[in-house]
Structure formats: structure tokens, C-alpha cells
N, C-alpha and C positions, 0 to 999 in steps of 0.2 A: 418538259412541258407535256410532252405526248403521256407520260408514265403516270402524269397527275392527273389529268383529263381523263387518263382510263380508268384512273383510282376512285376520282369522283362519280362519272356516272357507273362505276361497278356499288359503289355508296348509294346512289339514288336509286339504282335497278333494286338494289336489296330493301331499302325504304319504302319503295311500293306493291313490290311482291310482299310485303309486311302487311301495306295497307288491303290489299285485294284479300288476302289471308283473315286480317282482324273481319272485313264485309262478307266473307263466302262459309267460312267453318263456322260451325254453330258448339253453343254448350259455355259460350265467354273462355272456350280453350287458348284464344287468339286474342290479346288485347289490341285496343289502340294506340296506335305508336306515339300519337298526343298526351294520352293518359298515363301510357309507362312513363315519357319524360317528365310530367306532370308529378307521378310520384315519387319517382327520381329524386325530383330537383325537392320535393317534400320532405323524403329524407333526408337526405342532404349526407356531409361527413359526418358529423355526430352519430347516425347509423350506421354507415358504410366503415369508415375509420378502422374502429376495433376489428373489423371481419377481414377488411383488403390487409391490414397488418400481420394477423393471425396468419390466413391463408397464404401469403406474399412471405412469411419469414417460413413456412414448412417449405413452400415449393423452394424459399431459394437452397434451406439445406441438404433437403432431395435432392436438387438439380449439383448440387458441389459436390455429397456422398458417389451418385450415382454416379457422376462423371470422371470421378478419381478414382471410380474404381474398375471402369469403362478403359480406362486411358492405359491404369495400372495393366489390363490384363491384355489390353492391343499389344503396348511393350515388351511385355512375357511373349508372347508370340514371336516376336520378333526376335528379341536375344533368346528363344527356347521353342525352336519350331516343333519338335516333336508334341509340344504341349496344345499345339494350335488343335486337334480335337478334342481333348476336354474344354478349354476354351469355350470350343464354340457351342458344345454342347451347354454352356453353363449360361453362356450368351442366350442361346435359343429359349433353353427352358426358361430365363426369367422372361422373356416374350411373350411364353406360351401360358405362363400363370394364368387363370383366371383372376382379377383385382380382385372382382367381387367377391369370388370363395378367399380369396386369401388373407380377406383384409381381416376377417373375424377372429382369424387366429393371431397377428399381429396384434389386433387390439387385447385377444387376452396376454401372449406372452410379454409383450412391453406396456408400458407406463406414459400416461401423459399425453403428449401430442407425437412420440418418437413413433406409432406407427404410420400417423399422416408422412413422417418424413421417409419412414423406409417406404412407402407405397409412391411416394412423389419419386424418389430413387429406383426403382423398380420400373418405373416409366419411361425414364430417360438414360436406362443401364445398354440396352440391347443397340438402340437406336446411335448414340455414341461410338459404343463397340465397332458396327460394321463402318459406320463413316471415319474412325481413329485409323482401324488399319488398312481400312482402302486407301487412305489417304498414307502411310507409311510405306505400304507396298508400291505406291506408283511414284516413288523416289528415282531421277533418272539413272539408269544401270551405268554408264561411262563413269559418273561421279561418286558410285558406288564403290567402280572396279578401281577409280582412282585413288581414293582412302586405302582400300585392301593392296593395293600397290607400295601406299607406302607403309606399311604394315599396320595398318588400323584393323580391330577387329568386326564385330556386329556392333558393339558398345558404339566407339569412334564412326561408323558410318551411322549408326542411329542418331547420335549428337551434332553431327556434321552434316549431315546430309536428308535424312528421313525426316526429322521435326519439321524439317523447315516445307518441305514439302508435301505433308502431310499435313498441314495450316487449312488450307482452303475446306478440302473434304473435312478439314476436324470441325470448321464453324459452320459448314455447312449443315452438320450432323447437329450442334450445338443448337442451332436456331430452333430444329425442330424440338430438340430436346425441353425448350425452355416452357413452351407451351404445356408438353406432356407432364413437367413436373407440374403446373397450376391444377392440371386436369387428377392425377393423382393422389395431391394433396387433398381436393373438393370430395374424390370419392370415397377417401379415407375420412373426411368430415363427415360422411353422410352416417355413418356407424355411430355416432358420438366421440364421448372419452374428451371432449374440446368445448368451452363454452363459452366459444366465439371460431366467427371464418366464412365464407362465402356459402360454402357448402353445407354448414348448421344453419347459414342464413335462409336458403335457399329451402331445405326443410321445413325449417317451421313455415313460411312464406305459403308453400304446399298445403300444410295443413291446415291452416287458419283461410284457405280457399283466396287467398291474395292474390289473385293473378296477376297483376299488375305491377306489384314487390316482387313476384317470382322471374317474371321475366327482366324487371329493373336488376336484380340478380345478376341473370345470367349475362344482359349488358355488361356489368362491371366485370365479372371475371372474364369475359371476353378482353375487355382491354386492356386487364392484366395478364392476359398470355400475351398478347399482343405487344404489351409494354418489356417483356422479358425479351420477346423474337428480335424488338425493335433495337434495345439496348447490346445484345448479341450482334446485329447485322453492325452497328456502330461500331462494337470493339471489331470485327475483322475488316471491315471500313479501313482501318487504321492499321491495324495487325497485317493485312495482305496489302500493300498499296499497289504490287504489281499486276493485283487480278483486275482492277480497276483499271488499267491498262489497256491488258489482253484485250477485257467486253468492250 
């Protein structure tokens, strides 16, 4: 009850700093939050539809590329520590990309909508990475030393013992991931190459001076990362029952 009550008035605090926003900034840069819902509920799904689908099927294969490949190279570290600085080097620098310089060459080397999906993957690769093997590494050392006791090697105490323990920090990393891939995917919209997606939606919306679609916009992709965080926090809900516990 306490968690909902903060949930809501964090909801209405943000609804009225909207409203004091839409009555104080000048230039119609600020809509009213009556009028965005207004043309909202105008569009309706016949608009939105095609775009949350578009957008919603790059982010989620960004979000499965990035994350298996996230996952794949925390595991290397582990079964091959000597590797853990290339690794991280490889982790960093995809951090340290700039999207925006990078996206233009994606879009000429690949085809279609695959650059949205490496850009949505590139979002969620880094972020994964450090929460995968924090969470591998802080496997308790006894149950470690008990596997290698009975002759298990890095394999067997990774299977037995790291997975499991590395759960919480791996969804934890996940959550945030799932957002980053929405975010991702939209900036790779912005380029073209796609014709359809929140973030072509959102362009044009710009240009035809819609302010009202532009922010109706960026509502929706809000509760489409939102929607990704949410279904995330579900599966480890159920994946970890013991952390529910612990809190």
C-alpha cells in the first residue's frame, strides 16, 4: 500500500509539473496534458499499432542479441580470466560509441530495420555485461571451494554454483537493459531505412509542428520501456523467489 501511494502521488507530482510547464514556457513548446490525451485517445491504435509494433519487435531483438552476447562474454571471463581485459575493453568501448555518429554507418552497412536492431543491442550490451559478471563473481567462495573439492572444475562451479547466484544482479542489469533497448531502437528510427516505429512517428510529428502527437509520442514509448522493465521485474519475481524474502 505504502509503495502504491508513493507510485501515485510521484504520478500526480509529474502531472502537475506538466501542467505549470504547459502555463509557464512559451512558444506551444509545452502542450497541455488535456489536449495530448485528447489526441491521444484521437489516434487511437490504428495509429499507434503499426509504430509500438515496429519499434516493440527491434527493441525486443536488440534486447535478446545484446543480451546473449553480454552473457556469452561475462562466461568467457569466467571460464578464461586472462580474457577479462579484452573483455572489458570490448564492453567499454561499446558504451563509449557515440549512437548518434554510429548509427549512420549501421544504416549504410546493413539492410532494412537490422541497424535499429544492432543500435537497440548496443544499448543493452555494456549494461548487462557489468551486472552478468558482478553477479557471477559474487558466487559464495565455501560452495565454490566445495565443487573444486570434489573435483569440479571452473565449468562445474559455473553450472552449479555462479548461475544461480548471479540471477538477482543478472535481472537486475536486465531491467534496465529493457528500457535502453526501446531507447535505441527509436534512435535508430530517427535515421530512416523503416516506414513505420515510434521514432519515424515522432519525426514526422516534429516536422508537421504537431506538438501534441509529438509528445502523445513520447507517452507511448515511455510505457513501452516501461512495459519491457515491467515484464522483466515479473520474470525475476518468479526466477528469484528468494530475494523476495531477503527484502
Amino acid at each position: 500500500m505504502r509503495k502504491s501511494l508513493a507510485g501515485l502521488l510521484g504520478l500526480l507530482g509529474l502531472y502537475l509539473a506538466w501542467e505549470l510547464a504547459a502555463l509557464t514556457v512559451t512558444g506551444n513548446a509545452v502542450p497541455n496534458p488535456r489536449d495530448t490525451f485528447a489526441q491521444l485517445l484521437e489516434d487511437g491504435w490504428d495509429y499507434y499499432g503499426p509504430h509500438i509494433e515496429g519499434t516493440g519487435w527491434e527493441a525486443l531483438r536488440g534486447f535478446f542479441w545484446g543480451n546473449l552476447i553480454a552473457v556469452g562474454l561475462a562466461v568467457l571471463v569466467i571460464l578464461a580470466p586472462p580474457l577479462e581485459r579484452v573483455v572489458t575493453q570490448i564492453g567499454v568501448a561499446s558504451y563509449c560509441l557515440p549512437i548518434i555518429a554510429v548509427g549512420p554507418i549501421l544504416t549504410i552497412v546493413l539492410e532494412d530495420d537490422a541497424p535499429m536492431v544492432a543500435m537497440a543491442a548496443l544499448q543493452v550490451l555494456f549494461t548487462t555485461l557489468i551486472g552478468v559478471l558482478a553477479g557471477l563473481r559474487a558466487a559464495d567462495r565455501s560452495s565454490l571451494e566445495l565443487v573444486q573439492a570434489y573435483g569440479g572444475g571452473r565449468w562445474a562451479q559455473l553450472v552449479k554454483v555462479r548461475l544461480i547466484a548471479a540471477l538477482p544482479s543478472s535481472f537486475a542489469a536486465l531491467k534496465i537493459a529493457a528500457p535502453s533497448a526501446v531507447l535505441g531502437a527509436m534512435i535508430g528510427e530517427f535515421l530512416g531505412r523503416v516506414d513505420q516505429g515510434l521514432g519515424l512517428a515522432m519525426v514526422v510529428a516534429q516536422q508537421q509542428l504537431a506538438t501534441e502527437r509529438t509528445w502523445g509520442v513520447a507517452l507511448v514509448a515511455g510505457l513501452l520501456a516501461g512495459g519491457g522493465y515491467a515484464v522483466v521485474a515479473l520474470v525475476a519475481r518468479f526466477a528469484t523467489p528468494w530475494e523476495r524474502k531477503i527484502s
